[in-house]
C-alpha positions in Angstrom: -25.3 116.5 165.0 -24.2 113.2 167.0 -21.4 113.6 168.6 -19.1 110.6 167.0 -17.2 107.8 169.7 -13.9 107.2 168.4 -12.6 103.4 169.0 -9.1 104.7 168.4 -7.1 108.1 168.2 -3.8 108.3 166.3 -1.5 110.7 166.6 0.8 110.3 163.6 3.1 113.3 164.4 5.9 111.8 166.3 5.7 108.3 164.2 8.3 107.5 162.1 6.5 108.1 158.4 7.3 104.7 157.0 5.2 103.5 160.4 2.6 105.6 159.5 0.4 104.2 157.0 0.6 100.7 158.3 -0.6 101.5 162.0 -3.3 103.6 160.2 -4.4 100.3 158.3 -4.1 97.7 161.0 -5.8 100.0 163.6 -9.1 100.4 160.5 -8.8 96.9 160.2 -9.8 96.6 163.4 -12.9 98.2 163.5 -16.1 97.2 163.3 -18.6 98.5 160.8 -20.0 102.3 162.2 -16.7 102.5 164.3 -14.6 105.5 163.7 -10.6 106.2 164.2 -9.7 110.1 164.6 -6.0 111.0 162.6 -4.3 114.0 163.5 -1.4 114.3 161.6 0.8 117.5 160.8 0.3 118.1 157.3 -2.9 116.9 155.0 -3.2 113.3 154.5 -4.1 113.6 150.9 -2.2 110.6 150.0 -3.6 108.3 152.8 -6.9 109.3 151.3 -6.1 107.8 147.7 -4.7 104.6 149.4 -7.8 104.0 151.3 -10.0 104.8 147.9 -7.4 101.8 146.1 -7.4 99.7 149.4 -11.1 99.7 150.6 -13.2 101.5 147.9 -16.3 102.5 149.2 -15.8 100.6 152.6 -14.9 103.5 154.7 -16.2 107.5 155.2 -13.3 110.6 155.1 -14.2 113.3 157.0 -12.1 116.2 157.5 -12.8 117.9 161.2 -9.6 120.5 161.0 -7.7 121.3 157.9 -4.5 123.0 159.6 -2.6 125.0 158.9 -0.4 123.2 161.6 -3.3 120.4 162.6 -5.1 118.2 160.3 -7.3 115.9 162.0 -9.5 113.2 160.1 -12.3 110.8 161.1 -12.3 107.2 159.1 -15.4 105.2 159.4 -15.2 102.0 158.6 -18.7 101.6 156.4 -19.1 97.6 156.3 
């Protein structure tokens, strides 16, 4: 398996959760297709998930890599 480069870690933990979502969008934003950002947040994202299905449809790759209890972290790939 390839080990994936991520162009941006973010560490959502100590982020206001208003802050949260928007950071996580600008910083996918800014990728470019086959670029990666790892999430680590403190409880499942679930509803980040749903937002990016509404937001970006089949323009980006979930992929849970540690599903806590007290750690979730998730790769996004931007697709195209």
């Amino acid at each position: 398996m390839n080990q994936q480069t991520f162009r941006a870690n973010i560490d959502v933990r100590s982020i206001r959760p208003q802050e949260r979502h928007p950071l996580i969008f600008r910083t996918f934003y800014e990728l470019e297709p086959g670029e990666a950002l790892l999430l680590t947040n403190d409880h499942d994202p679930k509803p980040l998930y749903y937002q990016f299905q509404q937001e970006q449809g089949e323009n980006f790759n979930w992929q849970y890599l540690e599903e806590g209890p007290e750690i979730w972290q998730v790769q996004i790939s931007k697709l195209r």
